[in-house]
C-alpha positions as CSV (number, residue, x, y, z in Angstrom):
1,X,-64.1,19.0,-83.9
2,X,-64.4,15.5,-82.1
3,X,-62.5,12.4,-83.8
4,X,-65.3,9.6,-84.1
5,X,-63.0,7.0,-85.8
6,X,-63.4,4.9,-83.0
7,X,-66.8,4.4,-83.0
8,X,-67.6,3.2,-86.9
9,X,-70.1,1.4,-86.9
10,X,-69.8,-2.0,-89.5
11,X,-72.6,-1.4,-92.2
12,X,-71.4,-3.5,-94.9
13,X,-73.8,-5.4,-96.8
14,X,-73.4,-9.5,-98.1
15,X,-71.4,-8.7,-101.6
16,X,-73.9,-10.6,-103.4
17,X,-76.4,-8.2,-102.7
18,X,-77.9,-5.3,-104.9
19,X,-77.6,-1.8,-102.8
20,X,-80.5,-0.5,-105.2
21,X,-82.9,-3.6,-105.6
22,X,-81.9,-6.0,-102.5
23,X,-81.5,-8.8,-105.7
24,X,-79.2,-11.6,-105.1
25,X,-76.5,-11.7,-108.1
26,X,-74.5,-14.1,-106.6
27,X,-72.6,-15.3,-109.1
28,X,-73.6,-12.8,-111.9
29,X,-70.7,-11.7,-113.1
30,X,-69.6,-8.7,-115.3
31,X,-66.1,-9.3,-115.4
32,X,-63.7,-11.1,-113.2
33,X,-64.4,-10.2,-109.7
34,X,-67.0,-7.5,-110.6
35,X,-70.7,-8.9,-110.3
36,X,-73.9,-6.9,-112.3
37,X,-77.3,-7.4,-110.8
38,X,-79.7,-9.9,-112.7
39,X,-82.6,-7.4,-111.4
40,X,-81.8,-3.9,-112.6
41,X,-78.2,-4.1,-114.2
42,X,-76.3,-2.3,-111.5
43,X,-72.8,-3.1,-111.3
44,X,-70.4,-3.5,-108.1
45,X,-67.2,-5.4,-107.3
46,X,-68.0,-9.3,-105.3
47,X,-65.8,-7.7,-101.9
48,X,-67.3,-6.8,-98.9
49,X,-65.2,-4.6,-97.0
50,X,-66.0,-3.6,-92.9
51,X,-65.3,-0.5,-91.4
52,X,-62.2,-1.4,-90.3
53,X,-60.8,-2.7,-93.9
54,X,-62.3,0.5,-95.6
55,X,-60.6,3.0,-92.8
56,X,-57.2,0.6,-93.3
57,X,-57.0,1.2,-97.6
58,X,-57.2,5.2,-96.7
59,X,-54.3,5.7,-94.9
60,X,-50.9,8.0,-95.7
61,X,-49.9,5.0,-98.3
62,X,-53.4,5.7,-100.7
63,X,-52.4,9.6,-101.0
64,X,-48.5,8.8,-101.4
65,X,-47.7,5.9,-103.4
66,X,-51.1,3.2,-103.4
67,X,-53.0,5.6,-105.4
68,X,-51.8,9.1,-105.8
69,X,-47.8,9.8,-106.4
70,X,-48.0,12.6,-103.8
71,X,-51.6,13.9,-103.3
72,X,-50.1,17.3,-102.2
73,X,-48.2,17.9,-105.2
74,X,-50.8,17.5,-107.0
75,X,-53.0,20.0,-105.2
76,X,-52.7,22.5,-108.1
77,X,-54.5,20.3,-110.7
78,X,-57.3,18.9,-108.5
79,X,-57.8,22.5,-107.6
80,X,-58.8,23.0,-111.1
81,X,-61.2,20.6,-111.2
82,X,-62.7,22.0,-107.8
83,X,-63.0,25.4,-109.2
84,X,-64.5,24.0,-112.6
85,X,-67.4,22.3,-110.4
86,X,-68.0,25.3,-108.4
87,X,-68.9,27.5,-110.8
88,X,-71.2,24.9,-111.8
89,X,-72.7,24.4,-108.4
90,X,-72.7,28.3,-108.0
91,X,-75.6,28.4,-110.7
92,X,-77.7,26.5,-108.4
93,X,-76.7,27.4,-104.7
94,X,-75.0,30.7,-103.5
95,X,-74.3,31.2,-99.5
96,X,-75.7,28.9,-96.3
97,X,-73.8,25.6,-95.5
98,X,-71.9,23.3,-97.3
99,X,-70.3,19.7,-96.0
100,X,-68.1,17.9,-98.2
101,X,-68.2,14.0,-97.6
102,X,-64.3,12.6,-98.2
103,X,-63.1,16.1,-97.9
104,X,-59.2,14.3,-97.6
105,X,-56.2,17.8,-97.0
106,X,-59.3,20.0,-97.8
107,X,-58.2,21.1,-101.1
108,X,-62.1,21.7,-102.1
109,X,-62.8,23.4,-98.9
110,X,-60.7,25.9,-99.0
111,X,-62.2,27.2,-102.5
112,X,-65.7,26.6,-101.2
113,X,-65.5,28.8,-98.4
114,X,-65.4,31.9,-100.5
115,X,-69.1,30.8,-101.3
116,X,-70.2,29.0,-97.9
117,X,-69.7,28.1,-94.5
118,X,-67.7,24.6,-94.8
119,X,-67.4,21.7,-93.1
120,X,-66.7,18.0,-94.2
121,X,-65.2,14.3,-92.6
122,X,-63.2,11.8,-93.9
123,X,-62.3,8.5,-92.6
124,X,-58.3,9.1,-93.6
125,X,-57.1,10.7,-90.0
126,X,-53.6,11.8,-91.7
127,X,-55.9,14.2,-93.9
128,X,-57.9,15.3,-91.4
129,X,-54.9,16.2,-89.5
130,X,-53.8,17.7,-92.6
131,X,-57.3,19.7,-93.3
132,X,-57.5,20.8,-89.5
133,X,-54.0,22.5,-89.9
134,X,-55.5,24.5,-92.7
135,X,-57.7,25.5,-89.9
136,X,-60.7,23.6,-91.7
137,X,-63.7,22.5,-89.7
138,X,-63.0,18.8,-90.3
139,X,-64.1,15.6,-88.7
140,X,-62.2,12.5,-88.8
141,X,-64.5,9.5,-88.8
142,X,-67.2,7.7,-90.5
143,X,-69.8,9.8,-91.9
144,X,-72.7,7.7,-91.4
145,X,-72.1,7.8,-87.6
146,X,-71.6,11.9,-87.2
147,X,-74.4,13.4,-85.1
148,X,-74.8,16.1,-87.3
149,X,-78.1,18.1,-87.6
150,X,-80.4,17.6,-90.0
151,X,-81.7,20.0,-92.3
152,X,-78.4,22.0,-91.6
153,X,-76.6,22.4,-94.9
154,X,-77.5,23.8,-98.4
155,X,-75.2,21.7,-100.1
156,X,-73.6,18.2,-99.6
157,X,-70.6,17.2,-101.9
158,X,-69.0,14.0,-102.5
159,X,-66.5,14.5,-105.2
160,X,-64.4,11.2,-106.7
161,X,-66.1,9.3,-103.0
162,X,-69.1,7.2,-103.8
163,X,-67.5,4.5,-106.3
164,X,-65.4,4.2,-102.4
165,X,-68.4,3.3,-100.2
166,X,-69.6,0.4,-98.6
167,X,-72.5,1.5,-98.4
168,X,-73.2,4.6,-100.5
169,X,-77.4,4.1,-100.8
170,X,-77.0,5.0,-96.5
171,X,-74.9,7.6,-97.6
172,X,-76.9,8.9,-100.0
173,X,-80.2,8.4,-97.8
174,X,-78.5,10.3,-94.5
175,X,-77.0,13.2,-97.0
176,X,-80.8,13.7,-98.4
177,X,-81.5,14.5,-94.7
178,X,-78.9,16.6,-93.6
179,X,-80.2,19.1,-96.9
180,X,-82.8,21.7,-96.1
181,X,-85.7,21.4,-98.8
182,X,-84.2,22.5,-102.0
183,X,-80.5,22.2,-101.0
184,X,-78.7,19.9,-103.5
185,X,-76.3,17.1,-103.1
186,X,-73.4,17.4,-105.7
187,X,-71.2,14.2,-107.1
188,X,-68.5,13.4,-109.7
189,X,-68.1,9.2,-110.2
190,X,-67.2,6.8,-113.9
191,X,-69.6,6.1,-115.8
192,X,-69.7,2.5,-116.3
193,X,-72.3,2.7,-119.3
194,X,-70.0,5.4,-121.3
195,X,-68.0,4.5,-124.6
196,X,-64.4,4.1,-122.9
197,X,-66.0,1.7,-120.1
198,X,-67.6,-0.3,-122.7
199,X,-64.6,-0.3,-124.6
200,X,-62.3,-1.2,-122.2
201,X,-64.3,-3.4,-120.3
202,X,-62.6,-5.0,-117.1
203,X,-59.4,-2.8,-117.7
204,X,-61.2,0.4,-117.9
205,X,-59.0,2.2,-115.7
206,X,-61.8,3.0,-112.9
207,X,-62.4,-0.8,-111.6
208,X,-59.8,-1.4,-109.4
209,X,-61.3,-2.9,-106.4
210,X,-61.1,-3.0,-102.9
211,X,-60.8,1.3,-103.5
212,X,-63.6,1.4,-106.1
213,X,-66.7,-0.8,-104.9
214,X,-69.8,0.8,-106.6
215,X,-69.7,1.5,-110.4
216,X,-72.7,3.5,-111.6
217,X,-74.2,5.0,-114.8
218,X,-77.1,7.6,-115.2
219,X,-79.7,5.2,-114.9
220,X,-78.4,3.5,-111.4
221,X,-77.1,7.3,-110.0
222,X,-80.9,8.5,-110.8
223,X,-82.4,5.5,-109.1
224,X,-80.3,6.3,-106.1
225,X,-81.0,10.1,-106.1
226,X,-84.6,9.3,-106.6
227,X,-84.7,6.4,-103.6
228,X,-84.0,9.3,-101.4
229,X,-86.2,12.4,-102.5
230,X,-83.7,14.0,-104.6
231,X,-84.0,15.1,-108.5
232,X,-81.2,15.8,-110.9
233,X,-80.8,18.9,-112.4
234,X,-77.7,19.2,-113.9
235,X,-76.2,16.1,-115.7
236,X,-72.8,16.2,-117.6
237,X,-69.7,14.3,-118.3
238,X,-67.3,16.0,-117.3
239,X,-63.3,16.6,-117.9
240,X,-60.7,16.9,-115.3
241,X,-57.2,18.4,-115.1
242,X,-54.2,15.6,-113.6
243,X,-51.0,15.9,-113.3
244,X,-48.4,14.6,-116.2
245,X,-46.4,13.3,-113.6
246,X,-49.5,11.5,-111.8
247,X,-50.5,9.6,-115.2
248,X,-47.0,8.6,-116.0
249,X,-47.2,6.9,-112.5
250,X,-50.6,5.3,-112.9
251,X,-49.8,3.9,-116.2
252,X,-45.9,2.5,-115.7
253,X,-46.0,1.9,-111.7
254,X,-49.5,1.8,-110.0
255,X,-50.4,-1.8,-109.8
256,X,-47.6,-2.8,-112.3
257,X,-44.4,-1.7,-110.9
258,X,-41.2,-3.7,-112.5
259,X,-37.8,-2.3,-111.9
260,X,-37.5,-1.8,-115.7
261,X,-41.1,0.1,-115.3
262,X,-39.9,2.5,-112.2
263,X,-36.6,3.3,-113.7
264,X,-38.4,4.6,-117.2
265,X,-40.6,6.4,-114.8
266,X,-38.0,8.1,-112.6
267,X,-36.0,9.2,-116.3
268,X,-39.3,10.8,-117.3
269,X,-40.8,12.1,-114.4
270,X,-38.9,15.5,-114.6
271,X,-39.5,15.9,-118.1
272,X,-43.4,16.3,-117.2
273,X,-44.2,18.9,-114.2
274,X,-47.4,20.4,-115.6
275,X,-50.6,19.2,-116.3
276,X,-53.3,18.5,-118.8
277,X,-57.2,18.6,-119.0
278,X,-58.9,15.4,-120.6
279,X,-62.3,14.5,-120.7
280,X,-63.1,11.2,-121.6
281,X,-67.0,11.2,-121.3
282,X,-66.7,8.8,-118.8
283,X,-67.2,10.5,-115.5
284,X,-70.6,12.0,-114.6
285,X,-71.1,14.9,-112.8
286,X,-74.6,15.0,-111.1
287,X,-76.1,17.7,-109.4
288,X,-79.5,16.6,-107.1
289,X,-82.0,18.9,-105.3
290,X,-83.7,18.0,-102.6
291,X,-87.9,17.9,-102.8
């Protein structure tokens, strides 16, 4: 399909500034760095990001080495989470059109389309080209510019890609149109209210600006939904299946690498080539239908 990187359009918002109430909370912070509205308690990290600084972080570097180890490698545990959530979504939409928003090698789209006709964008043109050599029907570029149709798909999904977003209340508002009436919109993000955020607190392992941006809980994810004429209908927190090798690398190297650090990675890396389901209760899994 056509590459529309070049034409993003900058639709960040002043940092200060709630996404869900327009309040000012300037200088309201949560944590260091991470601001929570004085208005309605939503929570979001003091960075504005443009287009251009957003389509930068998601180059080659964030799937190999920034965020992931090697995003490939990993394909066979994220494609147990993927098939977890489609059995979910399958109890609420079977057949029609699906477009997945941050759809990265198209590891998701090619287990949806047993169920639908796929389709999906991300900004990341190295997975695009990756997902288009799959043979998926992939557009590289900024969502929020696509001239897609409204009213075309039965389901929109963005998995692990709204915490990402400049903007993700004009994400969530153009997704709401691109669903025919009763199609639902499908998303997986932290949970800033659960027990391990609370417990954590700034080093909960999900806030790590400039990647993550929006952090949400069920009340703020509800307000959105609702904002834009959808209603949940399926709530949970879910588990997820990662790579040994992948934690080992987030917890000795990924924003703390040390020579001592990387070498005690490198000596235990081998020992570790399977993976293991945790759930946490701190990422929410919300399915939405439109009204």
């Amino acid at each position: 399909m056509t590459r529309h990187d070049n034409l993003i359009p900058d639709v960040s918002l002043p940092a200060p500034l709630c996404i869900l109430c327009g309040h000012d909370a300037a200088n309201h912070f949560l944590y260091p760095g991470i601001l929570q509205c004085p208005s309605c308690g939503f929570v979001f990290a003091d960075t504005q990001l443009s287009a251009a600084d957003l389509q930068k972080l998601y180059q080659r570097n964030y799937f190999f080495g920034n965020e992931y180890l090697n995003y490939l490698e990993d394909k066979p545990a994220l494609q147990k989470n993927f098939k977890a959530r489609i059995q979910t979504v399958l109890q609420h939409s079977f057949g029609g059109n699906l477009f997945e928003i941050g759809c990265a090698y198209g590891f998701f789209l090619e287990l949806a389309q047993r169920h639908w006709k796929v389709a999906g964008c991300d900004i990341s043109a190295p997975a695009c080209e990756g997902a288009r050599r799959k043979g998926y029907n992939v557009i590289c570029g900024e969502f929020l510019h696509l001239p897609l149709k409204e009213e075309q798909y039965d389901v929109v999904a963005l998995w692990d890609t709204i915490e990402h977003l400049a903007r993700p209340d004009l994400y969530i508002q153009k997704a709401s149109t691109l669903l025919r009436p009763g199609g639902i919109l499908c998303a997986t993000t932290g949970d800033i209210a659960s027990a391990v955020a609370r417990m954590r607190k700034h080093r909960w392992r999900l806030i790590h600006p400039p990647t993550h941006l929006y952090y949400f809980d069920r009340k703020s994810i509800e307000q959105l939904m609702h904002k834009n004429g959808l209603e949940i209908i399926h709530f949970e927190h879910c588990g997820y299946s990662r790579s040994v090798q992948q934690i080992l690398y987030s917890l000795l190297v990924l924003n703390r690498e040390t020579p001592l650090r990387k070498k005690l990675y490198e000596i235990l890396k081998p020992l570790f080539g399977f993976s293991v389901y945790i759930n946490l209760y701190d990422i929410m899994f919300v399915i939405a239908r439109k009204k």
